[in-house]
C-alpha positions in Angstrom: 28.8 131.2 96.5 31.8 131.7 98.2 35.0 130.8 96.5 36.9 130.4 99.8 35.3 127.1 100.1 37.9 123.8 100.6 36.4 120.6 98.9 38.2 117.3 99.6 37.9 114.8 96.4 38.3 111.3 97.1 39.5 109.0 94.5 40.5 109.8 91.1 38.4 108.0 88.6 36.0 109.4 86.0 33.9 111.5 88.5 36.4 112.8 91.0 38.7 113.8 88.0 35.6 115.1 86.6 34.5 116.8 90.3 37.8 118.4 90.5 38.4 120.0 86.9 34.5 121.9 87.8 35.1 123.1 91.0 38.4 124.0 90.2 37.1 126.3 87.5 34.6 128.0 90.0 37.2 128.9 91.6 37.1 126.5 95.0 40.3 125.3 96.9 40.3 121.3 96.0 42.4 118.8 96.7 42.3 115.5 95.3 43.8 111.9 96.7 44.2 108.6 95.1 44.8 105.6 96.5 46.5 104.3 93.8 51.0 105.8 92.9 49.8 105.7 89.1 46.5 107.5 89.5 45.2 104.3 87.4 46.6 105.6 84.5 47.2 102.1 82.6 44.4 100.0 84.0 41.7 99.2 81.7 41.0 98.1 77.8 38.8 100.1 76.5 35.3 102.1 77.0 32.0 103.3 75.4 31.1 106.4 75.9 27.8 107.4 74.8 26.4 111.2 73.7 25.3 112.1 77.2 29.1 111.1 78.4 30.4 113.0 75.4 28.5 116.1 76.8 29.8 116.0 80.1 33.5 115.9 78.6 32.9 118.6 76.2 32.0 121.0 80.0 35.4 119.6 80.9 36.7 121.4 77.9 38.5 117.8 76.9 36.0 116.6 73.9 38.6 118.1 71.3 41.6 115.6 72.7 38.7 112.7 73.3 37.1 112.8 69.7 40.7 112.6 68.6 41.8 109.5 70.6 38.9 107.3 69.8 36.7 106.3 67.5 33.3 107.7 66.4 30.5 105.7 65.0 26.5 105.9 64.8 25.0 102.3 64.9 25.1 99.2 66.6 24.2 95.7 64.7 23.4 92.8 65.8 24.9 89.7 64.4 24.3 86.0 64.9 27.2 83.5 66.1 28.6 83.1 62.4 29.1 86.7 62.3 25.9 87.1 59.8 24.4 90.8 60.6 20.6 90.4 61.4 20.0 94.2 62.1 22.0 97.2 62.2 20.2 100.0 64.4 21.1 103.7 64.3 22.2 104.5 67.6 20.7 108.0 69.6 22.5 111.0 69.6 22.2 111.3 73.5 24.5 114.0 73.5 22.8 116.2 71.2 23.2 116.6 67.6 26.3 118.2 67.5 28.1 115.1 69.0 28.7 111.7 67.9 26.0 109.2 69.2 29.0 106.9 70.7 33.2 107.3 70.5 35.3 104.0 72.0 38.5 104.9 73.1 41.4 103.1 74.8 40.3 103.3 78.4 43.9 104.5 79.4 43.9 107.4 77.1 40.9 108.6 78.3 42.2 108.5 82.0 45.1 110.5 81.1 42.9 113.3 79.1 41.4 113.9 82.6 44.7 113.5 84.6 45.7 116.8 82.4 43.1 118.4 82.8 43.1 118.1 86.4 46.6 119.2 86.7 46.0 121.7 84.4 43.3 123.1 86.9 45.0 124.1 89.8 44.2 121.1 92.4 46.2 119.7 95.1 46.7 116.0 93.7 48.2 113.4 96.4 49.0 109.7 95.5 48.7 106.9 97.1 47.0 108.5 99.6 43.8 107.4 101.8 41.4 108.5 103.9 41.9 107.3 107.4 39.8 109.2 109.7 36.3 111.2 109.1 35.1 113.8 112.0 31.7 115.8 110.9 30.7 118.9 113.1 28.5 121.9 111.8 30.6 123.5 109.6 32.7 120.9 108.1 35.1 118.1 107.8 38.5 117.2 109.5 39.8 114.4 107.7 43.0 112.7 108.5 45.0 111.2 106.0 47.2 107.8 105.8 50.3 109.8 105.3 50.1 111.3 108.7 48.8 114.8 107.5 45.3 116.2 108.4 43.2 118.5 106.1 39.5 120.5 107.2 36.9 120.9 104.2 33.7 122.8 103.8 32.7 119.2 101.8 33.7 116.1 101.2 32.8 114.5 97.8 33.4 110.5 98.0 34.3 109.2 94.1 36.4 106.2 94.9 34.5 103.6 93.3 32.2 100.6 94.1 33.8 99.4 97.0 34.1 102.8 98.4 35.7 103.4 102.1 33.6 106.4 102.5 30.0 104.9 101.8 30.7 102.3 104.6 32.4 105.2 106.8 29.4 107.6 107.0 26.9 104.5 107.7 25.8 103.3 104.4 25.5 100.0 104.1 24.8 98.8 100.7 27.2 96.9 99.0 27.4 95.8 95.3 25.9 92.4 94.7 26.7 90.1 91.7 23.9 90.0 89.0 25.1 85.9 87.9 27.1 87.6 85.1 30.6 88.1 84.6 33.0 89.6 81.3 36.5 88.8 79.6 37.6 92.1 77.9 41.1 92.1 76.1 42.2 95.2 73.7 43.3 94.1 70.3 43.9 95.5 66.9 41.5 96.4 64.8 40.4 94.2 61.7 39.4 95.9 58.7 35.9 96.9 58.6 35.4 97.0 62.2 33.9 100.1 62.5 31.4 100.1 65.0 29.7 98.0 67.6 28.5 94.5 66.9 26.7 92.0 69.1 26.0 88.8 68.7 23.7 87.5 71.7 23.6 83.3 71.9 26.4 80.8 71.7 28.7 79.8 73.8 28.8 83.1 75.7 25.4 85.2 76.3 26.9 88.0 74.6 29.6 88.3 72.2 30.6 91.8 71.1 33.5 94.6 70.1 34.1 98.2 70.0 36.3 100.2 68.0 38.8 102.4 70.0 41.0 104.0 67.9 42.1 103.4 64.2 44.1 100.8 65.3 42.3 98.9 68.1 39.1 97.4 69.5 38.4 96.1 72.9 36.6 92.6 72.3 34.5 91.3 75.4 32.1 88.4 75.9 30.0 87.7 78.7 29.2 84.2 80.5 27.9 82.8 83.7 30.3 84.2 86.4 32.6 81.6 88.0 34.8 81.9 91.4 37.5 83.8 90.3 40.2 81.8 92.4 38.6 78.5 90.5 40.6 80.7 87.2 44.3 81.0 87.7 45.2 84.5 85.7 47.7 82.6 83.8 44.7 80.4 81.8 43.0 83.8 80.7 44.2 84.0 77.4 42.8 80.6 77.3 39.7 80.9 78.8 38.8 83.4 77.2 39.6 82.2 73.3 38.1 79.2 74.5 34.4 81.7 73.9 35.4 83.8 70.9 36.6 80.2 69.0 33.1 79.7 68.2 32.0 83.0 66.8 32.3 84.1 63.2 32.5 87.3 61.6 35.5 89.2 62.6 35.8 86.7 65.4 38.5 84.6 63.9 40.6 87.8 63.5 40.2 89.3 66.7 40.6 85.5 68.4 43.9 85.1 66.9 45.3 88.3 68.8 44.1 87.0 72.6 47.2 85.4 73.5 48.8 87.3 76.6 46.9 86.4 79.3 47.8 89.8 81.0 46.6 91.5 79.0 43.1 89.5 79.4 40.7 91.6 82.3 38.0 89.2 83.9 35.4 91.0 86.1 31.7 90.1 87.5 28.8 91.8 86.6 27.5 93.9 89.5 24.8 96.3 90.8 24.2 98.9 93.5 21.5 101.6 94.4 22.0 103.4 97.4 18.7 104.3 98.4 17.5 107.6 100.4 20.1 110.4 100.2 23.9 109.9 99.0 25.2 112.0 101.6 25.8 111.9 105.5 26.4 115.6 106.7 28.9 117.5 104.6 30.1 114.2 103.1 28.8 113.2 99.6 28.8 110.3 97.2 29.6 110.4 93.0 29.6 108.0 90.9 30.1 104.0 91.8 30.7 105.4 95.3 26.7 105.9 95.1 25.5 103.4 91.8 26.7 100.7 89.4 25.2 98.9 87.1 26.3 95.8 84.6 27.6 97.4 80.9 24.9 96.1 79.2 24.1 100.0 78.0 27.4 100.9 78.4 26.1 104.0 80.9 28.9 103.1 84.3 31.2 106.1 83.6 28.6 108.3 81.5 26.3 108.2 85.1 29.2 109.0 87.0 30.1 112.0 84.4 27.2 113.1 84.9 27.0 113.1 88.7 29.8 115.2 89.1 28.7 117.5 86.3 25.6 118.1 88.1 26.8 118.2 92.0 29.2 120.8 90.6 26.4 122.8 89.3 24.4 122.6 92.5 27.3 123.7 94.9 29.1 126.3 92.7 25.5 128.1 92.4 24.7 127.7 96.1 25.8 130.2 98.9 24.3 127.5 101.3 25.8 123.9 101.0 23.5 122.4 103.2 20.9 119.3 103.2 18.2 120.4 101.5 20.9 121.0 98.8 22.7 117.3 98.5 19.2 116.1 98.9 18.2 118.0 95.5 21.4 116.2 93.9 19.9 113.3 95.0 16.8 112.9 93.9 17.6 114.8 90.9 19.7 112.1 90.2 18.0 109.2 91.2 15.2 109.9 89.0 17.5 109.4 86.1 19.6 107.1 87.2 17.6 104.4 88.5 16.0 103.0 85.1 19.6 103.0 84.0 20.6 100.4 86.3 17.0 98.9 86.6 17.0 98.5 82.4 21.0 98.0 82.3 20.1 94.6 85.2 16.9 94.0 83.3 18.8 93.3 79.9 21.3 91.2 81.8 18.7 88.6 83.6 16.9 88.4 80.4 20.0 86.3 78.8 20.1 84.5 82.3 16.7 83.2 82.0 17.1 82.8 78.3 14.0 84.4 77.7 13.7 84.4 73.6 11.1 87.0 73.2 12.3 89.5 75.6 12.2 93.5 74.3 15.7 94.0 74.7 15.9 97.0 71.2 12.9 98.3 72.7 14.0 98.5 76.5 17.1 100.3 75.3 15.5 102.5 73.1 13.1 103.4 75.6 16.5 104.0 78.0 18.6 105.6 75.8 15.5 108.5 74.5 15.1 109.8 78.1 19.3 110.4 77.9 18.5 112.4 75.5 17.5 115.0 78.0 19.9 117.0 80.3 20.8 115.3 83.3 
């Protein structure tokens, strides 16, 4: 592989900071634009990340500064409304042994781990910057920028999220499409003896549930019917959402007490993409939500994406020739794992839609989580 090779990274999420710290490291010329001045570097409560997320991180050489920001825990239980725990299951290790089955973390810490580490690297980083023209030929890309500059590339790797620009450049046309599901998430502090995730399915929300972040905070989520967001003015979503947690027991009481900023209160719907047939057009290739998203049901959205970036970078930094049968391996090497992700991760979702009592939802994510088990 030649190291003379110029890669364009759009968008700086989880898997184009991820993209750029690995191809940086082989060696390759990479420059990296986001659209947003603050590189998203305070959006966000909190996340899960799971073992196989936790691998990905450790190639990135951040796991030391991740396992230190968030919190570590094996097991998930299952509680009913009042709080009562009905079962307490130990979660895979994913990941491998050697790494917790899950950490939570404050989703803004974990963005600025990977902003370091991408500075840290080398790359050309350029905010607030977009993509605004795409011209493909043989041998590469000439892109031209918003800010009026223009930049050729050997490849151009498309991370900038589910409403990606790119996809919908190159002639893809799928488009995420809401599942009937939609969250409230709001980061809080941490009650005593919160230390791990619980989830109560039933009540007033279809799932009611909390993660532990750090020693000092959770983020607390429940999940409803989805609504027309402009029918919610922002100002109410303190409200809104305390009007769900009210009725749950447990920690509930605690954690409902604290949901009083209404900024501070995210509301999102539950979506879900698959682009089908190849995730790349020419030299021009799609990462992450750019290519696949799924509802949080398994908490897999940025552990995918980690691992699409992880295993691109594998491909092209072992390759002398980037060409289509090559994204095409990435592809269906991919697809094979990702699609009972979202398929299970969907599956999970409409089951508390239909209110279907009997429905194998330990068993479905046991099933899921075991084959996560195995390299990506």
């Amino acid at each position: 592989m030649s190291t003379a090779r110029r890669v364009l990274v759009i968008g700086g999420g989880a898997a184009g900071n991820a993209m750029t710290v690995l191809l940086r490291r082989a060696g390759l010329t990479v420059d990296l634009i986001e659209a947003k001045d603050d590189w998203n570097a305070t959006a966000g409560s909190g996340i899960t990340l799971q073992g196989n997320a936790l691998r990905v991180l450790r190639e990135l050489g951040v796991w030391e500064e991740v396992g230190a920001s968030g919190f570590g825990f094996g097991s998930v239980g299952i509680t009913a409304p009042d709080g009562t725990v009905l079962h307490v299951a130990e979660d895979l290790r994913t990941g491998g042994d050697d790494l917790p089955a899950t950490v939570g973390m404050q989703r803004p810490r974990l963005q600025r781990i990977l902003i370091d580490a991408v500075r840290a690297g080398g790359a050309s980083v350029r905010l607030g910057t977009r993509v605004e023209r795409l011209e493909q030929d043989g041998t590469g890309v000439t892109v031209g920028f918003t800010d009026g500059t223009e930049g050729r590339y050997d490849l151009v790797v498309a991370a900038d999220g589910m409403g990606s620009a790119t996809r919908a450049a190159i002639g893809i046309t799928a488009k995420p499409e809401p599942t009937g599901m939609a969250i409230w998430r709001v980061a809080v502090p941490r009650p005593d003896g919160v230390t791990r995730t619980d989830l109560a399915y039933g009540g007033p929300a279809y799932i009611a549930g909390y993660c532990p972040t750090s020693d000092t905070t959770i983020y607390a989520y429940v999940v409803e019917a989805n609504r027309d967001r402009a029918s919610i003015p922002p100002q109410s979503y303190a409200d809104e959402m305390r009007g769900l947690t009210a009725a749950y027991g447990g920690f509930w009481p605690e954690i409902t007490g604290h949901i009083t900023d209404p900024a501070k209160v995210n509301y999102s719907w539950f979506d879900r993409m698959l682009v089908e047939g190849s995730w790349h057009r020419g030299r021009v290739v799609l990462v992450g939500d750019a290519a696949h998203c799924c509802p949080p049901t398994l908490a897999q959205g940025a552990a995918l994406s980690l691992e699409d970036a992880w295993v691109l970078a594998q491909l092209l930094t072992g390759a002398e020739v980037w060409d289509d049968a090559l994204l095409q391996s990435y592809y269906e090497r991919r697809m094979a794992r990702v699609r009972p992700v979202v398929e299970a991760s969907v599956q999970i979702g409409q089951w508390q839609l239909d209110g279907v009592r009997d429905a194998d939802v330990p068993g479905l994510m046991g099933r899921t989580m075991t084959m996560l088990r195995e390299l990506p």
